[in-house]
Backbone bond lengths (Angstrom), bond angles and torsions (degrees), N, CA, C in turn:
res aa  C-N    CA-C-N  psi(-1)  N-CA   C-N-CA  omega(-1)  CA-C   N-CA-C  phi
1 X - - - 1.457 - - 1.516 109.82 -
2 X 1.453 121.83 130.03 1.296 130.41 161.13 1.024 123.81 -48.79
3 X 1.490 133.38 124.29 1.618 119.90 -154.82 1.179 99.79 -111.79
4 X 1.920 118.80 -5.47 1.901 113.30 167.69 1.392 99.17 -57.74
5 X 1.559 93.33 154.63 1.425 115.26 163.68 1.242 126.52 -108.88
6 X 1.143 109.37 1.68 1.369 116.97 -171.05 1.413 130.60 67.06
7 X 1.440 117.58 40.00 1.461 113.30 -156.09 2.092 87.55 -141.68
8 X 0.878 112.22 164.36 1.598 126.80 171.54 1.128 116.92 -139.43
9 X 2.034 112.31 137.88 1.172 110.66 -165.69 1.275 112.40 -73.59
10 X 1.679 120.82 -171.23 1.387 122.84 154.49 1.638 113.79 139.12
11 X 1.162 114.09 178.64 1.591 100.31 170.79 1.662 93.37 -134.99
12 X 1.540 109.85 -173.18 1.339 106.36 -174.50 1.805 87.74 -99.94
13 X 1.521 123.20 -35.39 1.444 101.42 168.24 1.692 117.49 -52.90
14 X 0.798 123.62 -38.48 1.525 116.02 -163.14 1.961 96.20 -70.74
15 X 1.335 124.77 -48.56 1.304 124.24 163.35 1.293 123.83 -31.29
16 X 1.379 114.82 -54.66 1.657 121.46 -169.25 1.705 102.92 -88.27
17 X 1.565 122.19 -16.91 1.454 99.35 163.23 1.683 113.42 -68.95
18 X 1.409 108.02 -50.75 1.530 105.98 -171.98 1.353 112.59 -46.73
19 X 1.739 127.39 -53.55 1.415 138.56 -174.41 1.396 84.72 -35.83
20 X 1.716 119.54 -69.05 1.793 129.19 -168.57 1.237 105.64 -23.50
21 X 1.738 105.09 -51.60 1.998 107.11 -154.97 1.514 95.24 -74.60
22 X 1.392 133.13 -54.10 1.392 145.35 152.41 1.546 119.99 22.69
23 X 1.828 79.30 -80.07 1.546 104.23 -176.24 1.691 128.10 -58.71
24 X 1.748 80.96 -38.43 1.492 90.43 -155.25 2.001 86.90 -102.73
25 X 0.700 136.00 1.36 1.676 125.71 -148.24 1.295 97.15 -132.46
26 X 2.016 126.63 -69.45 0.873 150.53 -162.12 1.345 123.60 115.63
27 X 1.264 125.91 -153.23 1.422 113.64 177.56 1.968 130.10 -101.87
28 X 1.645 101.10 -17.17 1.283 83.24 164.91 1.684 142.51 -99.72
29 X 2.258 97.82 5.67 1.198 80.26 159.96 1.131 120.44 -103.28
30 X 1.781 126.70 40.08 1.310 129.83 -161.78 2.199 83.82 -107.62
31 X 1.510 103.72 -28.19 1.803 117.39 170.81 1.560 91.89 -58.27
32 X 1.585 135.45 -68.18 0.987 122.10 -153.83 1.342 116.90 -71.29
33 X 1.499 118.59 -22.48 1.771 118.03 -168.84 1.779 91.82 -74.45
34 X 1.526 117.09 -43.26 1.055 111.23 163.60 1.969 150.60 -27.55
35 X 1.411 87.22 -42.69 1.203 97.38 -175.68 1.795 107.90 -75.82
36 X 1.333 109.19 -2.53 1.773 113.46 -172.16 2.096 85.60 -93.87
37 X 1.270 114.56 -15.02 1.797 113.17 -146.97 1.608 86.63 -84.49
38 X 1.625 104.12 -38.59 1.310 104.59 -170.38 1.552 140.32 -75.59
39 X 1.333 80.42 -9.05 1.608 103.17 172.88 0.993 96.08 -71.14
40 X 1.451 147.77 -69.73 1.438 133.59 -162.48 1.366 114.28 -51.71
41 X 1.539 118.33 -18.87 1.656 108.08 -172.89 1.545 96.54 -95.98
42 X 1.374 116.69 -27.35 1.123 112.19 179.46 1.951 131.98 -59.60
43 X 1.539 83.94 -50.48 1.914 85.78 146.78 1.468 148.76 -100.38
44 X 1.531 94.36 4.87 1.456 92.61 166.39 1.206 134.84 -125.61
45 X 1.589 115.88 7.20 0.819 145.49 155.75 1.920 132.62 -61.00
46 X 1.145 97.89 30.22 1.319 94.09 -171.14 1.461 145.47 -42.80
47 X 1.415 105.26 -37.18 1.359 120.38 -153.94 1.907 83.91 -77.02
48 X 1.173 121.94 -59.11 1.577 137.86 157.47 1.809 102.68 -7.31
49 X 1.193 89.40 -65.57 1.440 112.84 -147.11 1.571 100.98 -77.17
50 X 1.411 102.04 -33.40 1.770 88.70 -172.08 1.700 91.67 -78.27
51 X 1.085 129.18 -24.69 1.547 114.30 -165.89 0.976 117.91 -77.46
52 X 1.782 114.65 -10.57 1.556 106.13 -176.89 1.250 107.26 -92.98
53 X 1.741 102.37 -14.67 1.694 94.85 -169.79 1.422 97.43 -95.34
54 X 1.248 129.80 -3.59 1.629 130.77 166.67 1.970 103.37 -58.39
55 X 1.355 97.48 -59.88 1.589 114.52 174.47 1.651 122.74 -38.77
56 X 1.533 109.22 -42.66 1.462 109.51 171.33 1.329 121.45 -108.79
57 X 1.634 117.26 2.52 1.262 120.35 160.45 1.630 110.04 -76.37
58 X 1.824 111.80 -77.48 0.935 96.21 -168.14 1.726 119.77 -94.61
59 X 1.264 105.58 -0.57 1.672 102.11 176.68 1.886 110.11 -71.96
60 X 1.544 97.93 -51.98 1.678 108.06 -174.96 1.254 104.22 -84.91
61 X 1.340 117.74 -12.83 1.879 96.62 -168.53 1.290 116.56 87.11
62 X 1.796 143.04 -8.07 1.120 96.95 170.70 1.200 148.08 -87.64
63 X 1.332 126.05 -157.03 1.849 108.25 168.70 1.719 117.16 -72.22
64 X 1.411 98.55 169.64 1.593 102.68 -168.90 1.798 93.96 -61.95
65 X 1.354 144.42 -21.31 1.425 137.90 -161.46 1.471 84.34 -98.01
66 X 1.159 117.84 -43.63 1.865 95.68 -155.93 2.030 97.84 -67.42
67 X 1.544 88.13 -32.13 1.382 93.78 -177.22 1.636 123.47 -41.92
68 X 1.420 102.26 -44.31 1.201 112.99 -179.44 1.550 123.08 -87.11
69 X 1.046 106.83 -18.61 1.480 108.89 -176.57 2.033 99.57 -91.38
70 X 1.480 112.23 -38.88 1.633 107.25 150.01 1.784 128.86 -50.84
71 X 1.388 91.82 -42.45 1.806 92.14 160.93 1.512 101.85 -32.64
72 X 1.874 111.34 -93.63 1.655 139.83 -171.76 1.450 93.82 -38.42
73 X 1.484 141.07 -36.99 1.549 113.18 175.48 1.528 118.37 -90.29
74 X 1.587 103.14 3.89 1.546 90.29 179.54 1.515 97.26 -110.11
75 X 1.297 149.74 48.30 1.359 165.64 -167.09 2.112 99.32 -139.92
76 X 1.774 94.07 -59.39 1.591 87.08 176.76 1.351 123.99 -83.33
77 X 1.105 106.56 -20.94 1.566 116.78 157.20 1.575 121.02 -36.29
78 X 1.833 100.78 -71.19 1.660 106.44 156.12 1.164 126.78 -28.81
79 X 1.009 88.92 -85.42 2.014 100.52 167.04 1.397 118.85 -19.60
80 X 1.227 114.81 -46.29 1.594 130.56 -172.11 1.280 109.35 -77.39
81 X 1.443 123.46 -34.42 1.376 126.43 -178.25 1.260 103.10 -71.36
82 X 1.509 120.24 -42.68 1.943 122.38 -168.97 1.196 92.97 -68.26
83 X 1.599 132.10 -43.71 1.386 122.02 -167.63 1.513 107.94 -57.14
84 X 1.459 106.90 -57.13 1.603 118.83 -178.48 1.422 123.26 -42.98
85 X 1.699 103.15 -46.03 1.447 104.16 -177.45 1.772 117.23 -69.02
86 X 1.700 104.15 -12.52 1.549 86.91 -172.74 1.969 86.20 -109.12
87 X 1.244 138.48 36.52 1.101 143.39 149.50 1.468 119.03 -78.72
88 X 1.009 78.26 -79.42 1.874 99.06 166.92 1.699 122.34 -39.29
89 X 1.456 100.17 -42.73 1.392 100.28 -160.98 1.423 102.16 -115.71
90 X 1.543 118.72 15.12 1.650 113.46 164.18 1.815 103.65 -126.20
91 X 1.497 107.90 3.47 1.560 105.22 164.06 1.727 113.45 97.44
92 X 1.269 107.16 -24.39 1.497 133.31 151.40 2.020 107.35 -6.72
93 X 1.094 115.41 105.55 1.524 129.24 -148.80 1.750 90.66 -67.23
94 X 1.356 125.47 112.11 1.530 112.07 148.45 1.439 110.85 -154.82
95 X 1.143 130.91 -136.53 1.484 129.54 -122.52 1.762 101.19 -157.50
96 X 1.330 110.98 9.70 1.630 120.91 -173.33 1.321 98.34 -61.48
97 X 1.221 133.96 141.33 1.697 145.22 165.72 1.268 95.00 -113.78
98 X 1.151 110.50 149.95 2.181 128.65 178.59 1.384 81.70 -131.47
99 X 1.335 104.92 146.75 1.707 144.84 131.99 1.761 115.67 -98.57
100 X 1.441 93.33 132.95 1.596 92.70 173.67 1.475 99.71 -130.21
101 X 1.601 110.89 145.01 0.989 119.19 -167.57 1.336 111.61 -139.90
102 X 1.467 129.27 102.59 1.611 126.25 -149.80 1.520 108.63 91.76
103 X 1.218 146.55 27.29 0.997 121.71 -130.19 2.294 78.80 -106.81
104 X 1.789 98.50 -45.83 1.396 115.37 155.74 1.590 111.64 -20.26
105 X 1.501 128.55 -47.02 1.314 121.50 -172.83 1.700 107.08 -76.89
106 X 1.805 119.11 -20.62 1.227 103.57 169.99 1.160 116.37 -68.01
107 X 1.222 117.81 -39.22 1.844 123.88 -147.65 1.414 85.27 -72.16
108 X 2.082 129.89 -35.47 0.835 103.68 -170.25 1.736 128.69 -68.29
109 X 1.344 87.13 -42.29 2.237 101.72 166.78 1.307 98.66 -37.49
110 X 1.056 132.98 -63.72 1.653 146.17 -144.82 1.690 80.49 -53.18
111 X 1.513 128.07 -70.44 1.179 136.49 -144.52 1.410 113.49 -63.12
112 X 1.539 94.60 -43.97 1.479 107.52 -164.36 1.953 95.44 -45.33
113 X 1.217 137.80 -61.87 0.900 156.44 147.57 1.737 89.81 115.25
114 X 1.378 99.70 69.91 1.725 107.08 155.47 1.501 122.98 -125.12
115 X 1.334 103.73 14.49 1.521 114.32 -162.96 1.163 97.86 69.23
116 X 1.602 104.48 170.32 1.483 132.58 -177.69 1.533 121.68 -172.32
117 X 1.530 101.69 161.51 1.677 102.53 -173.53 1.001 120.33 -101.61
118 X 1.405 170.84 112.64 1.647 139.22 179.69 1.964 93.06 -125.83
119 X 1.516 79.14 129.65 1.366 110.70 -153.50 2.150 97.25 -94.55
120 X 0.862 139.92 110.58 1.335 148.66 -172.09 1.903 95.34 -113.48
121 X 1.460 97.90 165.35 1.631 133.03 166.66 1.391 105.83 -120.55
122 X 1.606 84.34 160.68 2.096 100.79 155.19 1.203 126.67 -63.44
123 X 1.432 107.66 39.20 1.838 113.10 -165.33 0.921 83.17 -111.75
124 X 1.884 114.00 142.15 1.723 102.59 151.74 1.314 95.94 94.13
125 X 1.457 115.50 179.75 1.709 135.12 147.23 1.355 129.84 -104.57
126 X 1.509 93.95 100.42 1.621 91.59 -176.39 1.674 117.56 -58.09
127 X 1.446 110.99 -50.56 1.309 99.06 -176.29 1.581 131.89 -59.00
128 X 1.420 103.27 -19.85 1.280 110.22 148.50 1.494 121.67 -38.40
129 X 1.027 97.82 -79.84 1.482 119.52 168.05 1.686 124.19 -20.55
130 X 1.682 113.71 -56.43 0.953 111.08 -166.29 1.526 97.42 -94.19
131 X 1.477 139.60 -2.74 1.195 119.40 177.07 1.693 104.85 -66.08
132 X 1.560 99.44 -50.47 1.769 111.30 -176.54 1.763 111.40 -37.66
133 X 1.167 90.53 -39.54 1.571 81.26 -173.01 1.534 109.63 -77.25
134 X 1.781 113.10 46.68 1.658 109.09 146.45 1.307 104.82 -75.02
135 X 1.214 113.57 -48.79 1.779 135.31 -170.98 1.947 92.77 -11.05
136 X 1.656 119.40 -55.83 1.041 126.30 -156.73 1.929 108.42 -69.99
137 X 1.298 104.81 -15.58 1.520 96.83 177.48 1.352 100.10 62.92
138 X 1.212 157.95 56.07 1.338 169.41 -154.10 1.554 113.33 171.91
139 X 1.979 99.74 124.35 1.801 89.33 168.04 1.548 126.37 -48.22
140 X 1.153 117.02 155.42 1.339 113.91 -178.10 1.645 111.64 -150.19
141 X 1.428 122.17 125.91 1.483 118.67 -165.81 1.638 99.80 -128.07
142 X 1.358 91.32 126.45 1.554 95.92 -175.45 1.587 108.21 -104.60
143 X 1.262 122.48 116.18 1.675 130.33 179.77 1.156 108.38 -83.40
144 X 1.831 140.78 109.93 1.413 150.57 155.18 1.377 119.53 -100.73
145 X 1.352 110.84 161.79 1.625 100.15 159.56 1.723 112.47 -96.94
146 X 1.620 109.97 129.28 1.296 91.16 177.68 1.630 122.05 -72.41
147 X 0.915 101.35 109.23 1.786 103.16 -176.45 1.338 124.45 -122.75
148 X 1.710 112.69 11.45 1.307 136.31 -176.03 1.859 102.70 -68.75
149 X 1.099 128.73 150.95 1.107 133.59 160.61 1.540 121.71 -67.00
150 X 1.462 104.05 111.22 1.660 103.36 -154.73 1.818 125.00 -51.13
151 X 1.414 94.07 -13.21 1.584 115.21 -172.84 1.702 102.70 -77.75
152 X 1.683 99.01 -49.14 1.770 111.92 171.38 1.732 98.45 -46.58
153 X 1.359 111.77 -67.14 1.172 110.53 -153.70 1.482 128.75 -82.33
154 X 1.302 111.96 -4.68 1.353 137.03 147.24 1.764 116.02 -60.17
155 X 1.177 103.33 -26.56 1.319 107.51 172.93 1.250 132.38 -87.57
156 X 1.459 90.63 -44.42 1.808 108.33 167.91 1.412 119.32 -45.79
157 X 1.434 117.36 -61.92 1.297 133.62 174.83 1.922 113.04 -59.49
158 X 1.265 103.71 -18.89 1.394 98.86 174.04 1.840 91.03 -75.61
159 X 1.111 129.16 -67.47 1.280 151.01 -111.04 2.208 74.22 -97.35
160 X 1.380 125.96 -84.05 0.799 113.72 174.39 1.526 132.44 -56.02
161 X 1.372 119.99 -32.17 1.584 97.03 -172.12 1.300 122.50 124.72
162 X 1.455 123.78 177.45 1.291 116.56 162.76 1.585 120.76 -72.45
163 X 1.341 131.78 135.15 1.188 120.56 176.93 1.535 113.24 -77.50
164 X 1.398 121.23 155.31 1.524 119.14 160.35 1.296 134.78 -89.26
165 X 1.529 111.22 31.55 1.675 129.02 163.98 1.298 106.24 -108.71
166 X 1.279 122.69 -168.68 1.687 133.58 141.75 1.435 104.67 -124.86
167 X 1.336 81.40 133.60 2.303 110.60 -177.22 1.352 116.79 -91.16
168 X 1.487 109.54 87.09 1.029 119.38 172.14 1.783 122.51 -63.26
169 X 1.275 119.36 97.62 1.397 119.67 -160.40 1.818 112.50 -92.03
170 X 1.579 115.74 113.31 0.958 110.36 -176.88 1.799 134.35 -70.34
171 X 0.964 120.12 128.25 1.706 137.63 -156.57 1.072 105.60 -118.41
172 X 1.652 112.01 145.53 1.382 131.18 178.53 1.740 105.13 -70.10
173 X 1.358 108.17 -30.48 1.295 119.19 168.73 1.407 124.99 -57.73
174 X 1.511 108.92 -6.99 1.695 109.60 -162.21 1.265 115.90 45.57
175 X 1.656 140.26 26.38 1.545 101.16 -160.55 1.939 83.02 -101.25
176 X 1.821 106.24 22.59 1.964 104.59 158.01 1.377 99.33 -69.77
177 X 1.484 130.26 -36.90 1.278 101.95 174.54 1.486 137.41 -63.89
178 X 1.036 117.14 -35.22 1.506 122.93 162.77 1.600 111.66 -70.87
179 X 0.965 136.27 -18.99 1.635 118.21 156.14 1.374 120.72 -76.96
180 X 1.529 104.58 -18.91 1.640 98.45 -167.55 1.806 88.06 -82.20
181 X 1.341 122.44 -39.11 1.440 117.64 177.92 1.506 116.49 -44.65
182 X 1.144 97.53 -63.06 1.560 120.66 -172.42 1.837 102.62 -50.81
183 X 1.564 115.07 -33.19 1.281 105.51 160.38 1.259 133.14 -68.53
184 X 1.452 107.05 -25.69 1.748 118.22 -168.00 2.007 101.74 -89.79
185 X 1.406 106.33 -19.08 1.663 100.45 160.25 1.215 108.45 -97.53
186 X 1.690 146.99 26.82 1.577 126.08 154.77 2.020 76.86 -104.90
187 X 1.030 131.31 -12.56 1.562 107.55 -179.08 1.332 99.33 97.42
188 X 1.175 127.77 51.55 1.262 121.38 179.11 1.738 116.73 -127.48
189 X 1.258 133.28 174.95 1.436 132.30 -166.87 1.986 103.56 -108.53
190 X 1.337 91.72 134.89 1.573 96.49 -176.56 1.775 90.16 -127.70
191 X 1.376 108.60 125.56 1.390 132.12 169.49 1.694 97.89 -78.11
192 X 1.318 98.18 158.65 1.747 90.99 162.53 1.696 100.99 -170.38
193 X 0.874 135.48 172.19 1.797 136.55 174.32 2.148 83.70 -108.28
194 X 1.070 83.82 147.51 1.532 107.15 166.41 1.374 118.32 -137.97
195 X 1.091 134.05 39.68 1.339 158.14 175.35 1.355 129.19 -95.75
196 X 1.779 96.40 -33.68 1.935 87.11 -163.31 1.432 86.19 -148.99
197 X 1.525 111.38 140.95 1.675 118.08 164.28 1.201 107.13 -141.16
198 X 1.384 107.19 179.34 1.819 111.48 -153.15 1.543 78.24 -122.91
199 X 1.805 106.42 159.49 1.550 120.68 -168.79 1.307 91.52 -65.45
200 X 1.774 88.14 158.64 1.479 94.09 164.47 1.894 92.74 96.43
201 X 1.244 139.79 -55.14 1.021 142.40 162.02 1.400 125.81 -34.33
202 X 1.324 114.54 131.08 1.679 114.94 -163.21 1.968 76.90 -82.68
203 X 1.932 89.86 150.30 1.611 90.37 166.38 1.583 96.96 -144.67
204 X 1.226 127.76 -169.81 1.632 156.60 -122.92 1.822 101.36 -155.71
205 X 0.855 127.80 160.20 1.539 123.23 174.33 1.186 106.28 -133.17
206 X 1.082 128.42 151.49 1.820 129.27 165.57 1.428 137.66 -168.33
207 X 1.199 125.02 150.68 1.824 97.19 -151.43 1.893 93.47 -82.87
208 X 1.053 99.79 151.28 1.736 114.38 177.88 1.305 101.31 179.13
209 X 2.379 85.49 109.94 1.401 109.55 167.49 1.606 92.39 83.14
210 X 1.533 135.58 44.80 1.477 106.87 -161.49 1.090 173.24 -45.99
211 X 1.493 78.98 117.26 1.516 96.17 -165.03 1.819 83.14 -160.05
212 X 1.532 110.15 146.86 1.253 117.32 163.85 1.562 127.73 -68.61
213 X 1.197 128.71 100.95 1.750 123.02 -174.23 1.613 110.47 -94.32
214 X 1.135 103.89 -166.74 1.917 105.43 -153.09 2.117 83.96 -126.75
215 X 1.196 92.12 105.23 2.179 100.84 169.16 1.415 102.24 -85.23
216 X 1.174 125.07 159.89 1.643 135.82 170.84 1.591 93.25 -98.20
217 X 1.407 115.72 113.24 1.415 129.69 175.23 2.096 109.41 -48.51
218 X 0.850 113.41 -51.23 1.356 110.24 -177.23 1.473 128.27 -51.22
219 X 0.942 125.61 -8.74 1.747 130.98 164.81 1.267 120.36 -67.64
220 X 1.328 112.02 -45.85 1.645 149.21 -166.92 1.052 96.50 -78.62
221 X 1.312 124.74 -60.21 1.761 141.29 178.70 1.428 99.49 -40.86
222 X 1.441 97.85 -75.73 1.710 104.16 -160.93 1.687 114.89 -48.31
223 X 1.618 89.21 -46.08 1.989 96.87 175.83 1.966 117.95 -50.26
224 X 1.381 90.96 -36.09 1.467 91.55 -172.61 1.614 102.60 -93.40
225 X 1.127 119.81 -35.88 1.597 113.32 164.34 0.989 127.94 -31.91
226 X 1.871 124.66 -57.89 1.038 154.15 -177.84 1.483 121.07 -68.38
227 X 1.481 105.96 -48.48 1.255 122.77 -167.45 1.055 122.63 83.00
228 X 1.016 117.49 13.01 2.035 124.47 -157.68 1.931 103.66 -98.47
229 X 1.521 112.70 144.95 1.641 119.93 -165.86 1.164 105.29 -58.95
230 X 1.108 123.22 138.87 1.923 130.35 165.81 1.362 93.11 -103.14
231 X 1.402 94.99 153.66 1.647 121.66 150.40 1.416 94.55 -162.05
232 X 1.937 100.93 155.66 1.268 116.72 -167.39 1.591 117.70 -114.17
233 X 1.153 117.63 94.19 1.401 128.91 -163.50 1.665 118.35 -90.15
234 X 1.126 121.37 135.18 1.652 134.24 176.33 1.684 106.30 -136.91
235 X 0.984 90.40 163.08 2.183 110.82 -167.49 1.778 83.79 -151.21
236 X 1.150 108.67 109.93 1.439 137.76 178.43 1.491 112.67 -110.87
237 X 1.395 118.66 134.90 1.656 110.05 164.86 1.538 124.02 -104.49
238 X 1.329 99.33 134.95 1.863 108.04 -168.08 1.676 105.54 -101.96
239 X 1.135 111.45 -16.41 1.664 91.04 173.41 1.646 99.08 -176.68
240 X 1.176 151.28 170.72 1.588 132.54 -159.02 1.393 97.30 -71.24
241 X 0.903 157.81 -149.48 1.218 157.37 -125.54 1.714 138.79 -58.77
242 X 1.575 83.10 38.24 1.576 97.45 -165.91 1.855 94.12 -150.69
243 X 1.604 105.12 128.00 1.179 123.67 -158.67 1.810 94.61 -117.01
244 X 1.576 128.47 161.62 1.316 129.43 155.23 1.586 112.02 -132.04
245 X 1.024 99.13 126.32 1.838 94.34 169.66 1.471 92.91 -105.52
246 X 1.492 96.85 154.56 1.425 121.03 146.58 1.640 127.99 -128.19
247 X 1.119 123.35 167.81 1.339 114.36 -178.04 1.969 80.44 -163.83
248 X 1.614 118.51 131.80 1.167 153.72 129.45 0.948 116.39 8.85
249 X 1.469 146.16 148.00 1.439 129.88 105.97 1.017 130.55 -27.32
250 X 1.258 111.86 129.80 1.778 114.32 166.29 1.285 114.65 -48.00
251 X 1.666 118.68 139.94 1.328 110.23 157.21 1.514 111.78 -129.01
252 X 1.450 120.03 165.07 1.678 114.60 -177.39 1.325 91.28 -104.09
253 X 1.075 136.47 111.65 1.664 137.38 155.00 1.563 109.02 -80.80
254 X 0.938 110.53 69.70 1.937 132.26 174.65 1.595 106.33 -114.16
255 X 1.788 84.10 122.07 1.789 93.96 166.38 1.740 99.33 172.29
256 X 1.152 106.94 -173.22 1.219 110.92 -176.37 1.440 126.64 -108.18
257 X 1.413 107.75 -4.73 1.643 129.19 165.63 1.455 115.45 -88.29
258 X 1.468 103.97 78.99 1.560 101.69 -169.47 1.756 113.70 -58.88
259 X 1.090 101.91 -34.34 1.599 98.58 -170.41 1.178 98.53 -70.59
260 X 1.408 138.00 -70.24 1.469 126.61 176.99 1.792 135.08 -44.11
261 X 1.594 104.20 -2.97 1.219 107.81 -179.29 1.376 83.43 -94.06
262 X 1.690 137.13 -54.93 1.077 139.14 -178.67 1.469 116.68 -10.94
263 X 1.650 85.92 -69.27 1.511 109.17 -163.54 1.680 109.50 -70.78
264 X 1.087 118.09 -18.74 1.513 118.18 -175.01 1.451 112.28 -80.24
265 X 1.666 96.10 -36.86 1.517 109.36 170.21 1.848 124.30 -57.47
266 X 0.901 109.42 -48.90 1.733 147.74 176.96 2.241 84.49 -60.38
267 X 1.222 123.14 -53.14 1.369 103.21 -164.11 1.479 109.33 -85.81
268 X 1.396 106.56 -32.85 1.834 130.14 170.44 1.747 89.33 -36.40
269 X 1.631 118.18 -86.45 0.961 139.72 -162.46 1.572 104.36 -46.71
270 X 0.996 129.60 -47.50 1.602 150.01 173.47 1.554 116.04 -39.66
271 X 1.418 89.28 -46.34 1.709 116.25 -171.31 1.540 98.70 -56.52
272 X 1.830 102.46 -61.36 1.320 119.48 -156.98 1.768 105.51 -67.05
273 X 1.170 101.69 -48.92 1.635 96.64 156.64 1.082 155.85 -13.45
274 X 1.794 82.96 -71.86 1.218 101.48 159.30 1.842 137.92 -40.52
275 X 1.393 82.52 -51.39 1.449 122.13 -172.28 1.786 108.95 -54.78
276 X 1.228 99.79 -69.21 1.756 122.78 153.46 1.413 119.35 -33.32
277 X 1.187 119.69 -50.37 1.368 126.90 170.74 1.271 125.02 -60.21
278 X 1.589 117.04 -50.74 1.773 124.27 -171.69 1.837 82.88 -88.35
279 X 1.067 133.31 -27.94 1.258 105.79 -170.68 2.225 107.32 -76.71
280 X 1.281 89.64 -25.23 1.384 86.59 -173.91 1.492 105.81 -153.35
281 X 1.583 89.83 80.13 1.758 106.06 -174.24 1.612 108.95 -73.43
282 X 1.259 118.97 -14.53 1.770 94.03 -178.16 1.050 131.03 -73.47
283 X 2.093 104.07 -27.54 1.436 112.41 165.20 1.576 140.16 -95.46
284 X 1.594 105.27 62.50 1.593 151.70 168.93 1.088 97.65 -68.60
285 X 1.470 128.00 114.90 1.618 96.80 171.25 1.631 90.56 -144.29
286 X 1.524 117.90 56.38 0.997 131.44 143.45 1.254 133.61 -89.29
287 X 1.550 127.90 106.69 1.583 105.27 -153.30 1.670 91.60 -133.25
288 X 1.156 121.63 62.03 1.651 152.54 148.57 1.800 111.42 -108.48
289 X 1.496 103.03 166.94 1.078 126.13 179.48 1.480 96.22 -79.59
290 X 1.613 132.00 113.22 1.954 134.49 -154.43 1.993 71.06 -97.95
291 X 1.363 117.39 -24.21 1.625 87.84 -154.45 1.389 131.82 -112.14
292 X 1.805 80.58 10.77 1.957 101.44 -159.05 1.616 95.01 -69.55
293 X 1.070 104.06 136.24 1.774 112.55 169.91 1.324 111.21 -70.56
């Protein structure tokens, strides 16, 4: 069983001081007030905390110090992404540079005009991520679970704005499945994380980091249902004010063996993960047990 809950920490005071430092300061001494915020998650946060340092002890190998001092940068790291995403995405004046890398394989999906999926992780900053993809001039619908604290997220949206996607919000009702459809017949691109599902969720298995982990079946589903191109996209940070996306080659996962297209898809995606992860382990920001059965 997946032990996320789907929920994110925070308060709406702790939000509206940073926006404060933001406004009035800019963004890197909104990094430095930060680095005092993270200490508190850093020691009291345990249950968090032992799993990540389980993750770079015994998944990556490092030593018990690097371990821990990778813990404390993958806490300000976090931090850095929430700061970023309400920079970026409320217009907030700074100095961020992007690299895109693949960026050619969107414009190409975009064209084909059969719709498409691009499949992301908890690596990186997604919301980063999904503002950039105006760049593509193409609708674009991003599927989350809302699990924000409604007070946070009442705030956010004051504070940032309208976004330039549409937020496909996932429901016990499923009726995300019929919007995410209803997007893939105007021909349009649906982002999604394929990383994390809530109990009760049918999932997929696959080796990552080895060891077998638990996929949320519905990403995989929809791609092979549909038939529509995947590629697997991440927006990573390389140094404070400098971001990287990538995005994949396209692939056609077409055939008539749905489960085995499933599953090929699910190890493809796994791979790239993987890959994303050892290259840039601090920004993990899965902080559950990824492997408990």
């Amino acid at each position: 069983m997946s032990l996320w809950q789907g929920k994110s920490k925070g308060t709406p005071l702790g939000y509206r001081i940073f926006v404060w430092v933001l406004k009035s300061f800019g963004v890197l001494p909104a990094y430095f007030l930060l680095r005092f915020v993270v200490l508190y998650y850093f020691f009291f946060s345990f249950k968090a905390s032992r799993q990540i340092y389980l993750l770079y002890r015994h998944k990556l190998g490092y030593s018990p110090v690097s371990s821990i001092i990778k813990l404390y940068k993958n806490y300000y790291l976090l931090g850095q992404s929430i700061i970023d995403k309400v920079v970026v995405m409320s217009g907030i004046k700074n100095k961020f540079t992007f690299e895109f890398d693949g960026e050619e394989n969107l414009r190409i999906i975009a064209k084909m005009q059969k719709g498409g999926i691009l499949l992301s992780a908890h690596i990186g900053n997604w919301d980063v991520a999904g503002h950039l993809f105006k760049r593509l001039e193409t609708p674009i619908n991003i599927v989350l679970y809302d699990g924000e604290h409604e007070q946070i997220k009442e705030y956010l949206e004051r504070v940032t704005g309208k976004r330039n996607v549409n937020i496909i919000v996932i429901k016990n009702d499923l009726s995300h499945i019929y919007a995410i459809s209803d997007a893939f017949i105007k021909n349009e691109l649906v982002c999604m994380h394929a990383d994390r599902f809530m109990q009760g969720n049918k999932t997929m298995t696959a080796d990552f980091l080895g060891e077998q982990a638990r996929f949320p079946m519905g990403p995989f589903l929809l791609a092979s249902k549909f038939k529509v191109p995947v590629s697997f996209v991440f927006a990573v940070k390389e140094s404070n004010l400098h971001y990287h996306f990538f995005a994949s080659p396209i692939k056609d996962y077409s055939g008539s063996a749905k489960e085995a297209i499933m599953q090929e898809m699910l190890n493809d995606y796994a791979i790239e993960m993987e890959k994303k992860l050892k290259q840039y382990p601090e920004q993990w920001f899965n902080y559950y047990n990824f492997w408990k059965q």
